[in-house]
N, C-alpha and C positions, 0 to 999 in steps of 0.2 A: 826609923826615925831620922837617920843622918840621910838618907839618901834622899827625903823626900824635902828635908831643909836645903841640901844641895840643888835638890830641882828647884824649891822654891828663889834660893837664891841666882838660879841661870835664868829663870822667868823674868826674875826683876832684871838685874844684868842686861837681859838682852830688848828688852821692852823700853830702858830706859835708854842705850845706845840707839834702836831705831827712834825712840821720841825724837829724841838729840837730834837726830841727821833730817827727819819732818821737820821739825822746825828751824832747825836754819836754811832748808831748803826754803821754806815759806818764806823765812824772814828774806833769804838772799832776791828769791821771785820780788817779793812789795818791793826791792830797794832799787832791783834791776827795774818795775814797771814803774813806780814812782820814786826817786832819788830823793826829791822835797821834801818830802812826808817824813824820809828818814835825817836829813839833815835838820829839820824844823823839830822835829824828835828829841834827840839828843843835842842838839845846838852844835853841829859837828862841819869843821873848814875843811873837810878833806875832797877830793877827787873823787870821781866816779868809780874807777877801781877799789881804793878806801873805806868808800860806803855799802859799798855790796861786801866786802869780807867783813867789815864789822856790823852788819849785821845779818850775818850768817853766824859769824861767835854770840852774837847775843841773842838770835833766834837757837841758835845751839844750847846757851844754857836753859833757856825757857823751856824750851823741850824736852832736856835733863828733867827740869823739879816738876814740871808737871809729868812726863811719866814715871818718873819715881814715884812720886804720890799718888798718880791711878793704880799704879801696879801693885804698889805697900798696899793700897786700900784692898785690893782684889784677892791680893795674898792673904791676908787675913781674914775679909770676910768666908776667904773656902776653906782657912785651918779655925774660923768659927763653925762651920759648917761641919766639919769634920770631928770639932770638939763635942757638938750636940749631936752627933748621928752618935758616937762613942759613948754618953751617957745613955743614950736610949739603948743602945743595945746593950750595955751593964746590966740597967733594970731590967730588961724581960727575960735575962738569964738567972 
């Protein structure tokens, strides 16, 4: 039981560090291709350097809460999967 909540917990861990690095890569890509988009955005006076790290941090956190949340989701639907395979084989014993 601990070791499979340890896997589960590196699955999320690490699902949710590469989310992170996807999207601020993405975020960083729109800011590098379009700088506007992100300054009309956020309403932001900063320089072109400026713009491309902050949103790389804020494509960074997006990518945080959304893979945390597909990964919790994933996690759970397979320790529900695992809770109903576990009453089925109760019963036919």
């Amino acid at each position: 039981m601990i070791k499979s909540a340890v896997n589960y917990f590196s699955i999320i861990l690490f699902g949710s560090l590469v989310s992170a690095l996807m999207g601020g890569g993405f975020a960083a890509l729109i800011a590098t291709v379009s700088p506007e988009l992100v300054t009309n955005i956020f309403s932001l006076r900063l320089g072109d350097a400026g713009i491309s790290r902050y949103a790389f941090s804020v494509g960074m956190l997006w990518g945080l809460f959304i893979g945390v949340g597909a990964t919790c989701f994933a996690c759970g639907l397979s320790a529900l999967v695992q809770i109903i395979r576990l009453r089925v084989e109760h019963k036919s014993t």
